[in-house]
N, C-alpha and C positions, 0 to 999 in steps of 0.2 A: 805317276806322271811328274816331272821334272821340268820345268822350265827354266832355263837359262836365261840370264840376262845381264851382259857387261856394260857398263856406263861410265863413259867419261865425259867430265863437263857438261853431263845432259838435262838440268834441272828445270831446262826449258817445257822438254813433255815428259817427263820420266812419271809423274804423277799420273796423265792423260794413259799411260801406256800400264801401267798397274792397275788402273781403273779398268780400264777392256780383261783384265785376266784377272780380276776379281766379281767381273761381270760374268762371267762362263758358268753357262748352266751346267755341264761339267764341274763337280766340284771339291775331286779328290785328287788333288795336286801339290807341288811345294814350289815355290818361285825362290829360284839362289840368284839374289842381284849381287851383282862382282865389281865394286867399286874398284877403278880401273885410275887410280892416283888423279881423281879427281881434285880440282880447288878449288869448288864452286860450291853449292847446296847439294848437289846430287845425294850424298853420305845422310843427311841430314833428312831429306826427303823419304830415301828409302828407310832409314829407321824407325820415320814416324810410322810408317806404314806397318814396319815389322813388330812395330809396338803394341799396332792391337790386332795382328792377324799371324798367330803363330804357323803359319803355312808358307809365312814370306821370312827371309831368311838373307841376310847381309853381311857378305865379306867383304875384306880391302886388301889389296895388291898394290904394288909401287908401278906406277905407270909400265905397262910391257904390250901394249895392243891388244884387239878384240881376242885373237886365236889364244895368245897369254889366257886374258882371261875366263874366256869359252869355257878349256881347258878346268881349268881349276872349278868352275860350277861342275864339268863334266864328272870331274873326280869325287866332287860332294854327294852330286846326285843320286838320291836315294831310292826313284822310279825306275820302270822296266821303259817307260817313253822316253825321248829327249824331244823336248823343243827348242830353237832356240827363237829368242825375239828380242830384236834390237827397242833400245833405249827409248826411240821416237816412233817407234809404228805401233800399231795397234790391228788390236782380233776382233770382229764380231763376235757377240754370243755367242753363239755356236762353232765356233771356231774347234774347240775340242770333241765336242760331241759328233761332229761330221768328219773330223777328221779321222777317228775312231774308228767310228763307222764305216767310212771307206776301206781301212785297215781290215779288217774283220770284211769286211762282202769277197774283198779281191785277195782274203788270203796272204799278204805281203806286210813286208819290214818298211816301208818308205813310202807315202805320201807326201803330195802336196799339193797345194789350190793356187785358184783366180784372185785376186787381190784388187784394189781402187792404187789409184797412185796420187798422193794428196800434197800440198805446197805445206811449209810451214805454219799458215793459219789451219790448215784441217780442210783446205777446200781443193776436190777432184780435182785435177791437172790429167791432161790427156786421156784419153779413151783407157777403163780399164783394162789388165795385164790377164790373157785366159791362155792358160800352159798349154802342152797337148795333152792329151787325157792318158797316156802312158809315155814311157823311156826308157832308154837302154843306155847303156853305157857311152858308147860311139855315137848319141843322139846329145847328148851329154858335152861331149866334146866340142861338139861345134856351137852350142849355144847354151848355157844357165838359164834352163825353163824354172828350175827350183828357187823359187825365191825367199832367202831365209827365214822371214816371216812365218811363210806358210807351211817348211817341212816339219814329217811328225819319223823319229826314227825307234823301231823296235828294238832294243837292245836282247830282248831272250836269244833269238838263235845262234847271233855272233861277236857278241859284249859289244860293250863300249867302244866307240871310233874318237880319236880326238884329230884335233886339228893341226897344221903343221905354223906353228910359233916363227918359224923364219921369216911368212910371209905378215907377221904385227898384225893389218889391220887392212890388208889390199888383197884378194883371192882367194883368204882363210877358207871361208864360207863354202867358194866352188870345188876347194880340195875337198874337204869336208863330205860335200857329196857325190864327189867320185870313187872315194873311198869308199862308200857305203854301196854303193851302184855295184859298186864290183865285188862285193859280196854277196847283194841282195839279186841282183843280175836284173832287176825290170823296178821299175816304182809307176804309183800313178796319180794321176790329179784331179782333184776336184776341181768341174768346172763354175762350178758355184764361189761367189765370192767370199771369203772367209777374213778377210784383212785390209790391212789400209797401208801401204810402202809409204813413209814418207822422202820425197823429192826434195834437196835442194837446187833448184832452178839453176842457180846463178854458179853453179862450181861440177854442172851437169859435164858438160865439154869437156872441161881442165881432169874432172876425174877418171871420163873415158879414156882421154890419151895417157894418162898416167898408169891407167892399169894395163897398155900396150906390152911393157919390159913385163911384170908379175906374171901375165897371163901367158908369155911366152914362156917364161918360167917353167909353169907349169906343164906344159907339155913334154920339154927337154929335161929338167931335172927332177917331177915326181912323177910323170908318168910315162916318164924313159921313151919317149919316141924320136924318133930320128930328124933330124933337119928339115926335110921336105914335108914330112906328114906335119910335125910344129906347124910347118907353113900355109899348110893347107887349112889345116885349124883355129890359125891364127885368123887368117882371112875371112871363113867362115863367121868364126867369131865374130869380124870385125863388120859384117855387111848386114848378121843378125841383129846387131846394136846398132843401128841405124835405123831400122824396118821397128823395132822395140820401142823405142822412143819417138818415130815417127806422128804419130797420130796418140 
């Protein structure tokens, strides 16, 4: 099992976020933190960690975004799983061991769960996030049920997928798992909560509209679809993230 993790400037929770994956009743895994040209503590943090738990595991890169990063754990990574988990959210204990287990019931390369969605103090923000209990590719497209947090990906049947670096640090994540969709052809989800997304409130808006251009992107230039279909998936997208964050 391999867990990924890029960080930049995250010394804020990066400790609180090791702690939930040192927490894991699950407990044969290795954590590659990807210091991600941080200038803060982060570097400093994750070595302490690496100091007395030889299963955690600390590189550095010159500032290149999360898919940069992602990337380069992917390439370390020494498991047959990838997970990836950002900087600031965190796993329930079980977070591995359920996700396994899902793996193994349904026979499949791609899982993922229901999640809490917490402010910067660690306190619930809106009604928790519960995906639908499977997806397809084209289910995919119109809306990111897969929340990075919570995917677990097989690598035996079709290796390693990595992320597309163009897109730095805005859509990496959703390419990531269209790519795998489309080899794996179905994923499913745990309805049970396994994670914590952490929210910032205050740059919620400004980041939506921003990933407007990226995410059209995506459908025109990785996943080659034509003007109109973009549009239609754009829109989809666009009405999904509203109902999302709703409540």
């Amino acid at each position: 099992m391999s867990i990924v993790t890029p960080v930049y400037n995250g010394e804020q929770y990066l400790s609180e976020t090791i702690e939930s994956v040192l927490a894991q009743t699950y407990t044969d895994w290795e954590m590659l933190i990807i210091n991600d040209g941080s200038n803060d503590k982060s570097m400093d943090i994750a070595q302490s960690y690496a100091d007395k738990d030889e299963r955690i595991k600390v590189y550095s890169q010159s500032n290149a975004g999360s898919a940069a990063a992602r990337n380069n754990g992917i390439r370390r990574a020494e498991g047959r799983y990838i997970a990836l988990l950002d900087a600031d959210d965190l796993w329930e204990p079980l977070f591995l061991k359920r996700q396994l287990q899902l793996m193994e019931e349904k026979h499949c390369q791609l899982v993922y769960g229901a999640h809490k969605r917490i402010n910067g103090k660690g306190e619930e923000i809106l009604q928790p996030f519960i995906p639908p209990k499977q997806l397809y590719y084209k289910d995919l497209l119109k809306t990111c049920s897969i929340s990075c947090l919570t995917g677990l990906y097989d690598t035996y049947p079709y290796g390693k997928v990595y992320l597309h670096e163009e897109f730095r640090s805005l859509r990496d994540d959703y390419v990531y798992w269209l790519t795998i969709l489309r080899k794996t052809g179905v994923a499913y989800g745990n309805q049970g909560i396994v994670g914590s997304y952490r929210i910032h409130v205050s740059s919620l808006t400004a980041n939506k509209l921003k990933m407007v251009k990226p995410q059209y992107r995506v459908y025109r230039e990785v996943e080659k679809l034509g003007v109109l279909k973009s549009c239609y998936y754009l829109i989809n997208w666009a009405i999904h993230g509203v109902f999302k964050y709703w409540k």
